[in-house]
C-alpha positions as CSV (number, residue, x, y, z in Angstrom):
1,X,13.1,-13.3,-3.5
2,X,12.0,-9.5,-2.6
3,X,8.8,-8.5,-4.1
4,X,6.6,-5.3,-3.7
5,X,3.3,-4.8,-2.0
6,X,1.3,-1.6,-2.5
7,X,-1.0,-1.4,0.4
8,X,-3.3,2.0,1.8
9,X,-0.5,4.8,3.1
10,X,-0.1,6.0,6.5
11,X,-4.0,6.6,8.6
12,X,-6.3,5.1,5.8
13,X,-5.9,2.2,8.8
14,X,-5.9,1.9,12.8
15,X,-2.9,1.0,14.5
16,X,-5.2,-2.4,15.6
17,X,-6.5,-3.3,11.8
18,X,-5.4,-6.1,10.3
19,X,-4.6,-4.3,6.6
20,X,-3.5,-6.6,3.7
21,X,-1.8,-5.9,0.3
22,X,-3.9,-4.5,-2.3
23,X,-1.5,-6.2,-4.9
24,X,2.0,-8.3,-5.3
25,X,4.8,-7.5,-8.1
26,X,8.1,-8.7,-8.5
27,X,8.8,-5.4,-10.3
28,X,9.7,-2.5,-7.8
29,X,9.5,0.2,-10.5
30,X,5.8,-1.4,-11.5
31,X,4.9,-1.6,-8.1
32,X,5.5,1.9,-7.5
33,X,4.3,3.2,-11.0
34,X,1.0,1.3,-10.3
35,X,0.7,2.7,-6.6
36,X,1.1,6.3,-7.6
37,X,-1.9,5.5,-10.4
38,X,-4.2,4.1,-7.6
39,X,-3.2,6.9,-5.1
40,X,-4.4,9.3,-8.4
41,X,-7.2,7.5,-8.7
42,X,-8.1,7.2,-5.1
43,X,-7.7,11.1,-4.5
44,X,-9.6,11.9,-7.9
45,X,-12.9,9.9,-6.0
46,X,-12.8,11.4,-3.2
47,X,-12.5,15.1,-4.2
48,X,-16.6,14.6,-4.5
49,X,-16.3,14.1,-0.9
50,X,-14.1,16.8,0.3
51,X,-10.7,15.8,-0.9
52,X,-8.1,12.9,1.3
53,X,-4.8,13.0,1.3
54,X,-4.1,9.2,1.5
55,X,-3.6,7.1,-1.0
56,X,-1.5,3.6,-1.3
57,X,2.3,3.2,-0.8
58,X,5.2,0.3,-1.8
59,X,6.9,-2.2,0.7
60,X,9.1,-4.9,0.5
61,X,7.3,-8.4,1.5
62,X,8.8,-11.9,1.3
63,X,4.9,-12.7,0.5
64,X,4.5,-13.8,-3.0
65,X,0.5,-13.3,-3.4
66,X,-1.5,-10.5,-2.3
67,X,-3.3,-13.6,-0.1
68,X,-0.1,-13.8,1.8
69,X,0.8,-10.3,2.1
70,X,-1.1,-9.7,5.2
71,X,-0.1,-7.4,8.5
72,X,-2.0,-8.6,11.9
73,X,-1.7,-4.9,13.3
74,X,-1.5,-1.7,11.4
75,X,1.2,-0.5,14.0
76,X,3.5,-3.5,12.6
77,X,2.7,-1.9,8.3
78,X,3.7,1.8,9.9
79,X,7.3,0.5,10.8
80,X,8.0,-0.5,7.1
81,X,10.1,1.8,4.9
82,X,8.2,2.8,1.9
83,X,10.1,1.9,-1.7
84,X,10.2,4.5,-4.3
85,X,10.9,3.9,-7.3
């Protein structure tokens, strides 16, 4: 079974960081409603601080808990599609 982790997008991480899932659904449409709140959220902060354009994005993962959605190397999250909704 597919599900959905939303995880930081593109350069919020090095290409050497271990970077894990920020949260699992089984819902692709939630996942990506929910990741386009927290990359609202996220850009909302830090306009105190000059502004960012990063934010979090939606892949597919066989993990089924954010424990277990985990990617060793940053380089390895880069090379996976982003879902949209």
């Amino acid at each position: 079974m597919k599900n959905y982790a939303i995880v930081p997008s593109h350069g919020r991480y090095g290409s050497g960081t271990t970077v894990r899932a920020v949260r699992v659904c089984s819902d692709r449409r939630r996942a990506c409603a929910l990741a386009e709140r927290m990359t609202r959220e996220f850009q909302a902060e830090m306009r105190r601080y000059g502004g960012t354009s990063g934010g979090f994005r939606v892949v597919e993962t066989d993990a089924a808990t954010r424990r277990n959605a985990v990617w060793e190397w940053g380089h390895d999250l880069d090379r996976e599609p982003s879902v949209t909704a």
